[in-house]
C-alpha positions as CSV (number, residue, x, y, z in Angstrom):
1,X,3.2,10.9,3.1
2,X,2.5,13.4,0.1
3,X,-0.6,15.0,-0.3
4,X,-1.4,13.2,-2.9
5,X,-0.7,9.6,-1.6
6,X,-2.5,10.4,1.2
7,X,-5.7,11.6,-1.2
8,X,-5.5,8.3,-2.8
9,X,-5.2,6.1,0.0
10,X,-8.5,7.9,2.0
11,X,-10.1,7.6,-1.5
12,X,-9.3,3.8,-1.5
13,X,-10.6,3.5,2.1
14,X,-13.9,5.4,1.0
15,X,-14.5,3.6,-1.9
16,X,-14.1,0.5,0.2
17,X,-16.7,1.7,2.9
18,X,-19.1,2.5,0.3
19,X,-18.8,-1.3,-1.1
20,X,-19.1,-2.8,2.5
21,X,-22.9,-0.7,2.5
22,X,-23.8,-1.6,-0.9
23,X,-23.6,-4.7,-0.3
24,X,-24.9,-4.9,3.3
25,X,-28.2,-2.6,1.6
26,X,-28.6,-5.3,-1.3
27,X,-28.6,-8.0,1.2
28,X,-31.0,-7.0,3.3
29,X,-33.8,-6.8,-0.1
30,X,-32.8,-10.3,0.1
31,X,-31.1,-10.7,-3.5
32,X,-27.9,-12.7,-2.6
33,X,-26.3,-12.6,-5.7
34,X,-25.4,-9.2,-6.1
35,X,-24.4,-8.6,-2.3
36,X,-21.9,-11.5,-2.9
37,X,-20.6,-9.4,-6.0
38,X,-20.7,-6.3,-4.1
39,X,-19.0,-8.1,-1.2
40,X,-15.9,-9.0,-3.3
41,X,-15.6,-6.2,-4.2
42,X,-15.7,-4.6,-1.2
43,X,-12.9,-6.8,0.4
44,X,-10.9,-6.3,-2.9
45,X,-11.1,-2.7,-2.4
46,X,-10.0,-3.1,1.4
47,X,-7.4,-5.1,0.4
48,X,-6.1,-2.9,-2.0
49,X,-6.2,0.1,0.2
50,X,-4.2,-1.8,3.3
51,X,-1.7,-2.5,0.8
52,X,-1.3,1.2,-0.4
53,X,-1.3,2.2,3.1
54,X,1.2,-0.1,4.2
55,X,3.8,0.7,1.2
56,X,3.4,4.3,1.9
57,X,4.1,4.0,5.7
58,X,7.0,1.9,4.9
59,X,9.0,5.1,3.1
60,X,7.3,7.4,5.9
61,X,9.2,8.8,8.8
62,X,8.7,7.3,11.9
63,X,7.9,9.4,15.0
64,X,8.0,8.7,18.3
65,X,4.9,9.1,20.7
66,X,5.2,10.2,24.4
């Protein structure tokens, strides 16, 4: 994985966490519509970041742990 891949896919993962507390912090002031919103979003951004992270480990060598 190139340094940069590997930037973007920790910045996908980030922006992902960040989502999941948004929306856990709106929820708890009790206004359900955004924390739905936010909560999309979050898993959106989850998704999109598993994805990345699989397509890069696909081209990635594979080492073997002992």
């Amino acid at each position: 994985m190139t340094h940069n891949e590997h930037t973007h896919v920790e910045e996908l993962h980030i922006k992902a966490a960040y989502a999941h507390i948004a929306a856990a912090h709106e929820h708890s002031t009790g206004d359900h519509a955004s924390p739905q919103e936010l909560a999309r979003k979050a898993l959106g951004d989850s998704v999109e970041a598993v994805k990345y992270t699989e397509e890069i480990a696909k081209d990635a060598p594979q080492f073997m742990v002992v």
